[in-house]
C-alpha positions as a Python dict, from the first residue, in 0.01 Angstrom:
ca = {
    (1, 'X'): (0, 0, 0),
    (2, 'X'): (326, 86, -181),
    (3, 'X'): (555, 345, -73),
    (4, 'X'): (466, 577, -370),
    (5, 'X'): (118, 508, -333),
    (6, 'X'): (99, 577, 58),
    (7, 'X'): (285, 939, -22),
    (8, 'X'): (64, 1031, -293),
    (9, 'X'): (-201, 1084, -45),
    (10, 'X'): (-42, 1313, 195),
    (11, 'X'): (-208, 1624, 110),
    (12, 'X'): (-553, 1427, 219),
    (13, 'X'): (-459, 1446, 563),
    (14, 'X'): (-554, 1743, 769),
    (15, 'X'): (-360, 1728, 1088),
    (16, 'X'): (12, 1762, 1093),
    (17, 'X'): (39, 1449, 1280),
    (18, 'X'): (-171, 1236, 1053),
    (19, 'X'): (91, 1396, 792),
    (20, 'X'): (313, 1267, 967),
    (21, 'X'): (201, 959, 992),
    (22, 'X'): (184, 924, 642),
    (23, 'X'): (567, 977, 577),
    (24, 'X'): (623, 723, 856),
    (25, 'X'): (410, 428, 652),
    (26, 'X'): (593, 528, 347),
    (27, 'X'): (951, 521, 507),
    (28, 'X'): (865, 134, 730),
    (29, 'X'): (767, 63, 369),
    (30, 'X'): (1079, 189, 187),
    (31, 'X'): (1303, -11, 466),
    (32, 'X'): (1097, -294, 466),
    (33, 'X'): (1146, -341, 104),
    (34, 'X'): (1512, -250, 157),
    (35, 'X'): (1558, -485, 416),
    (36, 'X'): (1462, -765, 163),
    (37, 'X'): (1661, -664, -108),
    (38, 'X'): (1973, -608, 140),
    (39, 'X'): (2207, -868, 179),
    (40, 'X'): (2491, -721, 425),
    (41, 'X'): (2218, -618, 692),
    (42, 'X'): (1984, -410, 772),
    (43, 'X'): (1913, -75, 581),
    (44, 'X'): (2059, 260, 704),
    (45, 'X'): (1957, 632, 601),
    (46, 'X'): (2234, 625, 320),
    (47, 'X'): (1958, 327, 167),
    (48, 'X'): (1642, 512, 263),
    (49, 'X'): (1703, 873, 101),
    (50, 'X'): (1862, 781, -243),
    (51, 'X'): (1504, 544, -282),
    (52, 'X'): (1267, 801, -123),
    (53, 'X'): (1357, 1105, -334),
    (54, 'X'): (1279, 870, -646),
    (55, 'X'): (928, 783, -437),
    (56, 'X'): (865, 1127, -411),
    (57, 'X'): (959, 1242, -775),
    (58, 'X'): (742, 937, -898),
    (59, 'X'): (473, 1008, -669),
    (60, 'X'): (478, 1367, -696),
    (61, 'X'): (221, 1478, -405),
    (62, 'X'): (54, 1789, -426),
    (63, 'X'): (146, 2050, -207),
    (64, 'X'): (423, 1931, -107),
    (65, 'X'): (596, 2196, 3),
    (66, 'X'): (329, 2371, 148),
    (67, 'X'): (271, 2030, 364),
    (68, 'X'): (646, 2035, 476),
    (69, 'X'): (556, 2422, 605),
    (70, 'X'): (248, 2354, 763),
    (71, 'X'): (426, 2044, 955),
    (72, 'X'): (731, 2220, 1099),
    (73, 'X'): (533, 2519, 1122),
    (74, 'X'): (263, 2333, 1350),
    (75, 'X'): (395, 2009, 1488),
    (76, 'X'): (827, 2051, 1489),
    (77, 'X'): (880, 2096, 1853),
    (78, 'X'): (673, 1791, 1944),
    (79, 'X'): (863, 1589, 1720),
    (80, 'X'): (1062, 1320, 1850),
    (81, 'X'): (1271, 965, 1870),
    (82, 'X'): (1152, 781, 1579),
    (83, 'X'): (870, 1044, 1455),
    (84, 'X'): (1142, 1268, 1451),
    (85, 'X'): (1431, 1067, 1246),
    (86, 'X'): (1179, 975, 966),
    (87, 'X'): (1069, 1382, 904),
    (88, 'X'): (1449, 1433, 889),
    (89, 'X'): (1467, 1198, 611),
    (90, 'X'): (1159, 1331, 457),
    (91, 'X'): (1264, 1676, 444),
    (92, 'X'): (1641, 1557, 348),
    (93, 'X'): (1520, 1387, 9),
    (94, 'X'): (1257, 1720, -34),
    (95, 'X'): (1563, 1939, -35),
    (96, 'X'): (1798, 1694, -228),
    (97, 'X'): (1494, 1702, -526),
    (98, 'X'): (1512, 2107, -442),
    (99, 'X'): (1875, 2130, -553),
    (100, 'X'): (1878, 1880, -819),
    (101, 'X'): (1996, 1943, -1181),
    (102, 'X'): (1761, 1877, -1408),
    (103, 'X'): (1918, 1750, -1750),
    (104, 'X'): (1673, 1630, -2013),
    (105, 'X'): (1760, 1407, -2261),
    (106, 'X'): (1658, 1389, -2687),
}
């Protein structure tokens, strides 16, 4: 499934791992694609968060927020190696979208 699809459905899961899960299909998705649009090598987090904030406006999951609580509130001191790097990312582009400006345009 796509990236924006696979995030869409995060609030279906019920365990904070499966959650977790989740983000990790979107983001192997998200660098996948990346990796075969990229011509001067593989894909690095400066790629990954600019494209998963726009999955995540697009996709605009449910709950979101309360999802990112229940994770860290349940799950954040077993995160780690990989597991751990892609939730980073996830919450990065969650708090980028927190702080953005929103201009609208006529």
């Amino acid at each position: 499934p796509s990236a924006q699809a696979e995030i869409a459905t995060i609030s279906a899961y019920k365990t904070p791992r499966d959650k977790l899960q989740c983000v990790f299909r979107c983001a192997t998705t998200i660098m996948n694609l990346l990796s075969l649009a990229c011509d001067r090598g593989p894909p690095a987090a400066d790629d990954l968060v600019p494209v998963m904030v726009y999955v995540l406006i697009k996709a605009n999951p449910p709950s979101l927020l309360s999802t990112v609580q229940y994770v860290t509130s349940f799950y954040a001191n077993r995160l780690q190696g990989e597991e751990h790097y892609w939730w980073v990312q996830f919450c990065s582009a969650i708090e980028f979208i927190k702080t953005m400006d929103y201009i609208t345009t006529d």
